[in-house]
SETI-84366 format. One record per residue (C-alpha): x, y, z; residue in three letters. Coordinates in Angstrom, 1 decimal, always signed. Layout:
! SETI-84366
+--------+--------+--------+---------+
|     c1 |     c2 |     c3 | residuo |
+--------+--------+--------+---------+
|      X |      Y |      Z |     ala |
...
+--------+--------+--------+---------+
***
This chain:
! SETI-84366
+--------+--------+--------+---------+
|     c1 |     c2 |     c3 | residuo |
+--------+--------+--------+---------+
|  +92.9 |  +97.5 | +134.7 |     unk |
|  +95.6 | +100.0 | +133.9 |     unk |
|  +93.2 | +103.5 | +134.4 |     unk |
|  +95.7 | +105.0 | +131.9 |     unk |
|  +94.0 | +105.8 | +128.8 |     unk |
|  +96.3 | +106.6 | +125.4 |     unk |
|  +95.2 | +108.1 | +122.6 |     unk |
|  +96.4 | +105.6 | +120.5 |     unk |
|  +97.7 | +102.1 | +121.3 |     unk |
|  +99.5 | +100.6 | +118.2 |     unk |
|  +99.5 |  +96.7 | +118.1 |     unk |
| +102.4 |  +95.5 | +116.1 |     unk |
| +106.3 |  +96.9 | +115.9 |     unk |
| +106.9 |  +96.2 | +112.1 |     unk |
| +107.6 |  +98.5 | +109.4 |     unk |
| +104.1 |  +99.9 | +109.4 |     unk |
| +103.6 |  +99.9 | +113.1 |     unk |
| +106.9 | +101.2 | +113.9 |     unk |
| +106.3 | +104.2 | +111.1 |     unk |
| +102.8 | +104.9 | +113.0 |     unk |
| +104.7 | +105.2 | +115.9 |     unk |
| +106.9 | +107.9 | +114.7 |     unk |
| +104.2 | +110.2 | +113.2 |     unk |
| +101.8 | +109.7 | +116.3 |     unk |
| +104.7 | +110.9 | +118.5 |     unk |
| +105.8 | +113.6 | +116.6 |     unk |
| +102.2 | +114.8 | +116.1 |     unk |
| +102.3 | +115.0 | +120.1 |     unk |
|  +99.5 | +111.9 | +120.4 |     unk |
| +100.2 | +109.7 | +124.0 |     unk |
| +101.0 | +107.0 | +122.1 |     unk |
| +102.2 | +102.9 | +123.4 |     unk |
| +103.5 | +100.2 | +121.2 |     unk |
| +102.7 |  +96.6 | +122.1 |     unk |
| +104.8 |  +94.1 | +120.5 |     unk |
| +105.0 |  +90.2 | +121.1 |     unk |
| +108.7 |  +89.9 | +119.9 |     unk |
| +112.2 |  +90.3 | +121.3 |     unk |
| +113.1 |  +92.2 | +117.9 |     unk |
| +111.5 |  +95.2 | +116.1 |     unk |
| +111.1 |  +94.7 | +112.5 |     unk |
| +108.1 |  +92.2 | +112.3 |     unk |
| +108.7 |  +90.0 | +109.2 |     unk |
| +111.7 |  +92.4 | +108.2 |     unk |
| +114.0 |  +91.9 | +110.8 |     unk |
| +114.1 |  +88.2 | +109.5 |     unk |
| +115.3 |  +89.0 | +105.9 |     unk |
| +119.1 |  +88.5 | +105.0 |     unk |
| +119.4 |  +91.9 | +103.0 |     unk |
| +116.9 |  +94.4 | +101.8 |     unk |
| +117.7 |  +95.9 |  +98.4 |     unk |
| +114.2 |  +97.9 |  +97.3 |     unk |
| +114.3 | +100.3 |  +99.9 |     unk |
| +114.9 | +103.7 |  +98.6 |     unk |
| +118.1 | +104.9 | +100.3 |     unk |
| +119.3 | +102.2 | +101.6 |     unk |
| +120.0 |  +99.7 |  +99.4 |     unk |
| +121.7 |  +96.2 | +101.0 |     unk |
| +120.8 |  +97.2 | +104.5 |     unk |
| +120.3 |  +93.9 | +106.3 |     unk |
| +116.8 |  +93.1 | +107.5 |     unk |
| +117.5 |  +93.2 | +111.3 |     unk |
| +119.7 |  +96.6 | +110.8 |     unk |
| +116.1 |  +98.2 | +108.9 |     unk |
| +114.3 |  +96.8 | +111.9 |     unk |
| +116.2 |  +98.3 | +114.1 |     unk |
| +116.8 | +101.9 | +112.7 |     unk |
| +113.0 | +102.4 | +112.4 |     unk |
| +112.7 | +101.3 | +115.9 |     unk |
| +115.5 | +104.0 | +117.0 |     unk |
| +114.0 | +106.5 | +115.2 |     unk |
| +110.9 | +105.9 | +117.6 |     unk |
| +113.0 | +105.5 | +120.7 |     unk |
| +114.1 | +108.7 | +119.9 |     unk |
| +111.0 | +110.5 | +119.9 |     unk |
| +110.1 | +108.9 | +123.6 |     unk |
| +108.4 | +106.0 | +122.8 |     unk |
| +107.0 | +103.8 | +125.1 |     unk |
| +106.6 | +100.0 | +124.6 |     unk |
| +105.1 |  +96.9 | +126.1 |     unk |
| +106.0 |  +93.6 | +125.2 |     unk |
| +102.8 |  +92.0 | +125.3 |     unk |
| +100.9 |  +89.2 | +123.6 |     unk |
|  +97.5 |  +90.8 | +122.9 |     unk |
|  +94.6 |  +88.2 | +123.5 |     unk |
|  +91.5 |  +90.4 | +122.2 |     unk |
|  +89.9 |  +94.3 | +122.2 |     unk |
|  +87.1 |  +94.9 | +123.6 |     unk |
|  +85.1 |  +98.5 | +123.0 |     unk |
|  +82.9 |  +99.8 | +125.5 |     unk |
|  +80.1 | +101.5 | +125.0 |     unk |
|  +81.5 | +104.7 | +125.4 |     unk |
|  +84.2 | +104.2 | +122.3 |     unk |
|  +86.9 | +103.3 | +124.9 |     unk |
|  +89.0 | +100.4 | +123.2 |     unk |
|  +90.1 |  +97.7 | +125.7 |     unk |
|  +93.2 |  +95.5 | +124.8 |     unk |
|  +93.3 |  +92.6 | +126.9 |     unk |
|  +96.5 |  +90.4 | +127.4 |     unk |
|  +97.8 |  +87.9 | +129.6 |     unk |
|  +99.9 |  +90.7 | +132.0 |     unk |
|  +97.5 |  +93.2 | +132.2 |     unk |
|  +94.4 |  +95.5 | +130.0 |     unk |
|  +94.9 |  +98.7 | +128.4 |     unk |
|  +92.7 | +101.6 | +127.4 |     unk |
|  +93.1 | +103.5 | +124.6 |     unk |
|  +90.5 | +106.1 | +122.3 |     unk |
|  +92.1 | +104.8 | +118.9 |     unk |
|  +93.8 | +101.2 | +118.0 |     unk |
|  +95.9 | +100.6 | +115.1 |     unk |
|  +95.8 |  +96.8 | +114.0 |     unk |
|  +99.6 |  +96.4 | +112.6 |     unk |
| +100.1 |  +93.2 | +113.2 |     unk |
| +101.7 |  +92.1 | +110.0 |     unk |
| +100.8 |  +88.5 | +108.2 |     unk |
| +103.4 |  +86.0 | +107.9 |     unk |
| +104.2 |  +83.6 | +105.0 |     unk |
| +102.4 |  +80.3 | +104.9 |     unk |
| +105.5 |  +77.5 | +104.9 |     unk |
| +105.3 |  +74.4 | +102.6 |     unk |
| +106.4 |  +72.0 | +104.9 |     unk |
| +109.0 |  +70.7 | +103.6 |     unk |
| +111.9 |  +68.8 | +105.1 |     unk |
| +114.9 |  +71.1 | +105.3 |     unk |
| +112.8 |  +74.4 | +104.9 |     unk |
| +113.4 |  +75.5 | +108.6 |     unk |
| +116.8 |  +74.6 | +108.5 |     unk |
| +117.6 |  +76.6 | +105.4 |     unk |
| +115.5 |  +79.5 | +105.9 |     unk |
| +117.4 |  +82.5 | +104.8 |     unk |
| +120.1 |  +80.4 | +103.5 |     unk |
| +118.6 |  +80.2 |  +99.3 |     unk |
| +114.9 |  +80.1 | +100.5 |     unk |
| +112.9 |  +83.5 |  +99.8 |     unk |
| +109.3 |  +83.8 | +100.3 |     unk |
| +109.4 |  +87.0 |  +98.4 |     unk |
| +110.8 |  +87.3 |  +94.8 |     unk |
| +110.7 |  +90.9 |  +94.1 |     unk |
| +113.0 |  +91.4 |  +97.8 |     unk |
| +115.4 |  +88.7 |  +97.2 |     unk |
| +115.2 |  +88.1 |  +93.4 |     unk |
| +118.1 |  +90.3 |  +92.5 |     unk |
| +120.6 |  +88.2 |  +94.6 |     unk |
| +119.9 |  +85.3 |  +92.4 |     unk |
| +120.5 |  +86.7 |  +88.8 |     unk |
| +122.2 |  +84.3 |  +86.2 |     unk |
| +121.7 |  +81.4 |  +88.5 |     unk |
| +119.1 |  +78.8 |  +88.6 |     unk |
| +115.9 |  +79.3 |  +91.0 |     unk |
| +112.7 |  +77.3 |  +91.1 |     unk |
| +109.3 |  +78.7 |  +92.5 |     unk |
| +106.5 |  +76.9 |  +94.4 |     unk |
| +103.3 |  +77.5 |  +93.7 |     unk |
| +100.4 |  +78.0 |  +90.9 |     unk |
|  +98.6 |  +81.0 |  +91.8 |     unk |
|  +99.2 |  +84.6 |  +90.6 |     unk |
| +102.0 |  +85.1 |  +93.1 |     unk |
| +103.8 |  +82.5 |  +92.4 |     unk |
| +103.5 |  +83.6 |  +88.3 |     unk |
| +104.4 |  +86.7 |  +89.1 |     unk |
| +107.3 |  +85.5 |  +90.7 |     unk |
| +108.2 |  +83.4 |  +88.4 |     unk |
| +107.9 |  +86.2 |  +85.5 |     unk |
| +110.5 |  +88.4 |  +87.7 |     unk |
| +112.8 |  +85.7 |  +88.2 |     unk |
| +112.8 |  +84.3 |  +84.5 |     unk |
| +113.8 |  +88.0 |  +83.6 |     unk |
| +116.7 |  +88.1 |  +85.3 |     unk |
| +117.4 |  +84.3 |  +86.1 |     unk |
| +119.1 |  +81.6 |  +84.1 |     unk |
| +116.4 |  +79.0 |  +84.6 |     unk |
| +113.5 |  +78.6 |  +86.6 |     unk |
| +111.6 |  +75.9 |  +87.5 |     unk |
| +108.3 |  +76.1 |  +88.2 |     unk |
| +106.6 |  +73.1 |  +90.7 |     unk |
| +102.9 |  +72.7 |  +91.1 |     unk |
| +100.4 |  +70.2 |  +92.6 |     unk |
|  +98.3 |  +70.3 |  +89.2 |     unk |
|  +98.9 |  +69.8 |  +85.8 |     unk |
|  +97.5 |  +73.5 |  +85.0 |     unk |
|  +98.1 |  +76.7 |  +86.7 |     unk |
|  +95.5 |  +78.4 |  +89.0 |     unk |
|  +96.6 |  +81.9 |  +88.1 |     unk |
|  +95.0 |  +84.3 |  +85.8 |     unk |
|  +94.9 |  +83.5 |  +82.0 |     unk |
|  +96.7 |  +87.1 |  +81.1 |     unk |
| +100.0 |  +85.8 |  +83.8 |     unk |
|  +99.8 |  +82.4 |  +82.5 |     unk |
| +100.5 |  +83.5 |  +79.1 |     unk |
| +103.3 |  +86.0 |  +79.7 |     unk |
| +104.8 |  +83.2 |  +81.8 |     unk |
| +104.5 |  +80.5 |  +79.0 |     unk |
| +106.4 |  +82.9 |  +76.7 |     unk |
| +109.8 |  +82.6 |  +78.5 |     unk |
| +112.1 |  +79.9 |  +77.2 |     unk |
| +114.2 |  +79.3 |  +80.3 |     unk |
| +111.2 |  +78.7 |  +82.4 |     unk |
| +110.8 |  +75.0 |  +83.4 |     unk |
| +107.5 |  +73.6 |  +84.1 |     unk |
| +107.1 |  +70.6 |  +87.2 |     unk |
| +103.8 |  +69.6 |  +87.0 |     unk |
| +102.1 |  +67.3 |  +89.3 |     unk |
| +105.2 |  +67.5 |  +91.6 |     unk |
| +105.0 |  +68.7 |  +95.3 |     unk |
| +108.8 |  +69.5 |  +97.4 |     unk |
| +109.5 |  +67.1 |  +99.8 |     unk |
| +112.4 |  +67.9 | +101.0 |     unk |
| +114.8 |  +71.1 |  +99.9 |     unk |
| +118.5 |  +69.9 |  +99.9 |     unk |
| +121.5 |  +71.7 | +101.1 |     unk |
| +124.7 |  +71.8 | +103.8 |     unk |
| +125.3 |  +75.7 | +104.4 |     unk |
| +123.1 |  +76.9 | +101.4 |     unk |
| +120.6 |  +75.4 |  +99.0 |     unk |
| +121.7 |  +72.8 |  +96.3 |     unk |
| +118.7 |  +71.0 |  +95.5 |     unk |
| +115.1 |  +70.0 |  +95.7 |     unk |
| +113.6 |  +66.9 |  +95.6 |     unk |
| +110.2 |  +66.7 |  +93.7 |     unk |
| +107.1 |  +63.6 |  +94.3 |     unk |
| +104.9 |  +63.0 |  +91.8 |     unk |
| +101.9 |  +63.1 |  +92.7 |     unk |
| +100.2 |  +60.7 |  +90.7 |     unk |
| +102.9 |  +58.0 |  +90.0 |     unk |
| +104.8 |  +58.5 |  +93.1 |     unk |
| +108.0 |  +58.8 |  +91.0 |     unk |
| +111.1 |  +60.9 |  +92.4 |     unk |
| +113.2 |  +63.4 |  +91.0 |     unk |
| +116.0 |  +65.7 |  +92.0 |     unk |
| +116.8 |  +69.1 |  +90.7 |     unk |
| +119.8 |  +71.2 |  +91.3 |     unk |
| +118.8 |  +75.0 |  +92.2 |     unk |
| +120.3 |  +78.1 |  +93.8 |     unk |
| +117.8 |  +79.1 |  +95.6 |     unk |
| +113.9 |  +78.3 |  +96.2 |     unk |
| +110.8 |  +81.1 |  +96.4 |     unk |
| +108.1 |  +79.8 |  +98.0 |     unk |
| +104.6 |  +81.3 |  +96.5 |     unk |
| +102.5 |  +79.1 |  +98.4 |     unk |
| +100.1 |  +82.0 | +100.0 |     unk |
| +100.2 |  +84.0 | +103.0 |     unk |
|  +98.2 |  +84.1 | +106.3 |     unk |
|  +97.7 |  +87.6 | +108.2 |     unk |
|  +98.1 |  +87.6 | +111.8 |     unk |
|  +94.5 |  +88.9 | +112.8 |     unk |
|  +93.2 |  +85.9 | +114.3 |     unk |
|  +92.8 |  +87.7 | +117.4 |     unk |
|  +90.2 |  +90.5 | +116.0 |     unk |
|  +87.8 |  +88.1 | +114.2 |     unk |
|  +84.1 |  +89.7 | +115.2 |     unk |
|  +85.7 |  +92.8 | +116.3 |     unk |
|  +86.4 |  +94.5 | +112.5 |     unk |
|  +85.5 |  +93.2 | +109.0 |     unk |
|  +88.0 |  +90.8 | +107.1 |     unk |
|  +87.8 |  +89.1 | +103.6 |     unk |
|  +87.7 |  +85.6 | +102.9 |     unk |
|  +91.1 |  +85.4 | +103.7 |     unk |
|  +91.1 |  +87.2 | +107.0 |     unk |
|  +92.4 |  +90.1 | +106.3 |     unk |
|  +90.9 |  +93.2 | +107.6 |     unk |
|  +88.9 |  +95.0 | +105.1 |     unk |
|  +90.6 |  +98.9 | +105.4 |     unk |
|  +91.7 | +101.1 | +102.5 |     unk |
|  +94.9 | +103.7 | +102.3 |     unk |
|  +93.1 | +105.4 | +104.8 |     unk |
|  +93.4 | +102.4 | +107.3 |     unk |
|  +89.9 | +102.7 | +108.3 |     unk |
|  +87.7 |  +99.6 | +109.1 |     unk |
|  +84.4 |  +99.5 | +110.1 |     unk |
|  +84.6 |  +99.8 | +113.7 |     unk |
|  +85.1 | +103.4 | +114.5 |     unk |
|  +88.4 | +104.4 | +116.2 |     unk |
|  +89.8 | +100.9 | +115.0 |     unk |
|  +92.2 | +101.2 | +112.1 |     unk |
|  +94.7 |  +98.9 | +110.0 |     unk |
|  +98.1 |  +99.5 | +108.2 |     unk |
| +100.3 |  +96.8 | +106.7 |     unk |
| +100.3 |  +93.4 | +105.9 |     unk |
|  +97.1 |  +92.5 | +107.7 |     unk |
|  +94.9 |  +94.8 | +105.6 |     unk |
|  +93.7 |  +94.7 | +102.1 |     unk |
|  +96.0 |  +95.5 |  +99.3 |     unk |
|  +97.5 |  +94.7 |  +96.4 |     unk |
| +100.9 |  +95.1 |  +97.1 |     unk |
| +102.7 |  +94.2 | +100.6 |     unk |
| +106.3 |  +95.4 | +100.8 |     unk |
| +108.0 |  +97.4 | +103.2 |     unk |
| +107.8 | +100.5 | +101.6 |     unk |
| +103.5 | +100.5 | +101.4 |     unk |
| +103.4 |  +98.9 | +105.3 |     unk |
| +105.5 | +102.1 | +106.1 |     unk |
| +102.9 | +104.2 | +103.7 |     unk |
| +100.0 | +102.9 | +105.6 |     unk |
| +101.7 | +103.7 | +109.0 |     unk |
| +101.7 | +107.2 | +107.9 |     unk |
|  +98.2 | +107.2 | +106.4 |     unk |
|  +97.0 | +106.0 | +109.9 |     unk |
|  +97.8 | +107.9 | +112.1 |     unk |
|  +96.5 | +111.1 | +110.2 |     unk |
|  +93.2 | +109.5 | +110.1 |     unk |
|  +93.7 | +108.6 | +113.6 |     unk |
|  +94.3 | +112.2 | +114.1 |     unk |
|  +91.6 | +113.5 | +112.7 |     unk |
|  +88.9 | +111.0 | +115.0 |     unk |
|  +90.4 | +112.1 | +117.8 |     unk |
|  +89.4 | +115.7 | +116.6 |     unk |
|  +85.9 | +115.0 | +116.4 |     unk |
|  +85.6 | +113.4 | +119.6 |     unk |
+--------+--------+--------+---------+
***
């Protein structure tokens, strides 16, 4: 075991980890950053363009990545890139993060490790991801204005996509399993009241359609097996998200979707464990809050370490 002991080991290189990072350092806490991928950014570094970032409006997802991560390279950050199996606390509050090349020790943990979209399976969505399919209206909705979108899904994401999109949009369709909507009754009605929006119900996406950028969708029905195809611009997929926090199940509270049960604060119930981004609960998950809750952290990290 590495005898090294940090005051805080951050678990994740996202927007919020990555914005953790910079505070902790410049606070002067001994800080490392464990991160599984090649490329800073976590789920950011994989969108064409961002456009709802104050500032910096059009910056491409990789470039925001990587200016975050500069920032902290800056400030003498130190990094491992690591694939963290579990964390262990002893029973002296030391917090033990086990992964395949070696363990770590640190007084404080920060859980960043993002969530990522859940996919729909579809033929042609891996090859056309990024290329007209979003997974998040109110990033890439803007890029699709007077054009013709359709969004998957039925529950209140995928309504409040759809509400954003039929705002600015010329059409959209919206495709669902069911023949009603799952979403709350107050989205359901401000949807119905659009005129452009298209309803698809009963229909599930088999296959989305397209050489260099998306063209079309092709919709089963999923009670007569009938076929249908629809010419779109682009396709938002609202079918849920999964946080990444497998790892930590027994080790901190999660809801009954797995996320870990922290406020702004970040904390969860295991002292000297906290959690800032995507993976915690909260209504909204953009950049923007992930880097919020970075910040947040790391002064309640700050002030455990002060009572220790």
């Amino acid at each position: 075991m590495d005898e090294k002991i940090y005051d805080l080991i951050i678990v994740g290189a996202g927007p919020a980890g990555l914005t953790a990072a910079i505070y902790a350092l410049r606070a002067g806490l001994h800080t490392l950053l464990l991160e599984k991928n090649f490329v800073s950014g976590g789920q950011t570094a994989s969108t064409y363009e961002v456009d709802n970032y104050p500032g910096l409006p059009g910056i491409s997802g990789a470039e925001f990545g990587q200016k975050i991560r500069s920032h902290a390279d800056q400030l003498g950050l130190v990094s491992e890139r690591v694939n963290v199996k579990e964390i262990h606390v002893e029973e002296d509050g030391t917090k033990v993060i086990r992964t395949r090349k070696k363990d770590f020790q640190a007084r404080t943990v920060l859980l960043a490790v993002g969530a990522r979209h859940r996919l729909l399976g579809a033929k042609g969505e891996e090859r056309l991801s990024g290329m007209g399919i979003s997974y998040c209206a109110t990033c890439d909705g803007a890029f699709y204005k007077d054009q013709t979108v359709a969004v998957v899904g039925g529950g209140n994401v995928a309504v409040e996509d759809a509400i954003f999109l039929a705002k600015i949009c010329k059409m959209v369709y919206v495709v669902h399993r069911r023949d009603q909507l799952r979403a709350d009754d107050i989205l359901q009605k401000r949807l119905f009241q659009f005129p452009n929006v298209v309803f698809c119900w009963n229909q599930v996406c088999e296959e989305i359609q397209g050489e260099e950028q998306v063209e079309a969708i092709l919709l089963k029905n999923v009670k007569d097996g009938s076929s249908q195809r629809v010419k779109v611009d682009g396709v938002f997929v609202a079918v849920g998200i999964h946080p990444n926090s497998e790892p930590y199940q027994g080790l901190v509270n999660m809801d009954e979707g797995g996320y870990i049960v922290a406020g702004e604060d970040g904390k969860t119930n295991m002292p000297g464990i906290f959690a800032a981004g995507d993976v915690r609960t909260k209504k909204l998950r953009q950049i923007i809050t992930a880097a919020s809750d970075g910040a947040n952290a790391v002064s309640s990290v700050q002030d455990y370490l002060s009572r220790l």
